[in-house]
C-alpha positions as CSV (number, residue, x, y, z in Angstrom):
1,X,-46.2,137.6,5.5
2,X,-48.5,140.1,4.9
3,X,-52.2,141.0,4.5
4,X,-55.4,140.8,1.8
5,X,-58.4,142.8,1.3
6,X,-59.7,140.1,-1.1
7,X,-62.6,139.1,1.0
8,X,-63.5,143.0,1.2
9,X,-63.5,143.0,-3.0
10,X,-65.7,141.0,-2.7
11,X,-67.9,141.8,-0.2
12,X,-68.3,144.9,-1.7
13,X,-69.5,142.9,-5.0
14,X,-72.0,141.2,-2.7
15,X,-73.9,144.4,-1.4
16,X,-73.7,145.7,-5.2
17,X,-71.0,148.8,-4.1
18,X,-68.4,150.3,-5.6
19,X,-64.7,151.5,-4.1
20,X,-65.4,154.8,-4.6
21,X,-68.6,154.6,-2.9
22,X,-67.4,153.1,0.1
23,X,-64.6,155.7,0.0
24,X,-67.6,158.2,0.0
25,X,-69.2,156.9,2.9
26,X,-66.4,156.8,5.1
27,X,-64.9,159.7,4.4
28,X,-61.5,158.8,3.7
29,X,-58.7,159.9,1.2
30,X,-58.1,157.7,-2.2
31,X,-54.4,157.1,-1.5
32,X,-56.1,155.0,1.2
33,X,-57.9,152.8,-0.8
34,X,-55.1,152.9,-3.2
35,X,-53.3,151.0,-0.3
36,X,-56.0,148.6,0.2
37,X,-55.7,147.8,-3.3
38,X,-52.3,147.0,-3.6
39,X,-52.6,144.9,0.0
40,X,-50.6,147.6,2.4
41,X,-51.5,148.3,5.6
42,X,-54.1,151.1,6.8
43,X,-55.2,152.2,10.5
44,X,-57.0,150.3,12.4
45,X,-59.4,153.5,12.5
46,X,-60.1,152.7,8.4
47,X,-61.2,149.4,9.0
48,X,-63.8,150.3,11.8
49,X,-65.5,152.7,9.6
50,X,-65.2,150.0,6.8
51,X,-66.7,147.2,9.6
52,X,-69.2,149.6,10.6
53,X,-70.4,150.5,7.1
54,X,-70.7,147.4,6.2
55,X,-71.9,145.8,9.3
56,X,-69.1,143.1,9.3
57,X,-65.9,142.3,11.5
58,X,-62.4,142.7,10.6
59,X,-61.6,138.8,9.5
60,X,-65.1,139.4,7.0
61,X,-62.6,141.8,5.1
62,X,-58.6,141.7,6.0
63,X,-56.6,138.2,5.5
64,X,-53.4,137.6,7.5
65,X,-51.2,135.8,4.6
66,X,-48.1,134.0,5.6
């Protein structure tokens, strides 16, 4: 059980933006998209500013895996 960031990979791919840019924007540390990276968990206050940078919802980027 755990989660993915897969469908935010690749939604970044989609709107032609990078990690670090998105990091950028949202003004948080790289050890956090470190985490994303290697699928751990990060506040729920990351993943609004992720959802409201890129104008999605939290199932358009975070997975629940069994």
């Amino acid at each position: 059980m755990g989660l993915s960031y897969d469908k935010l990979w690749k939604l970044l791919i989609d709107k032609k933006m990078s990690a670090a840019d998105l990091r950028k924007a949202i003004n948080v540390a790289p050890n956090t998209m470190t985490k994303m990276r290697q699928d751990q968990i990060v506040s729920l206050a990351v993943l609004m500013k992720i959802c409201d940078e890129l104008d999605c919802d939290f199932g358009d980027i975070v997975s629940y895996i069994q």
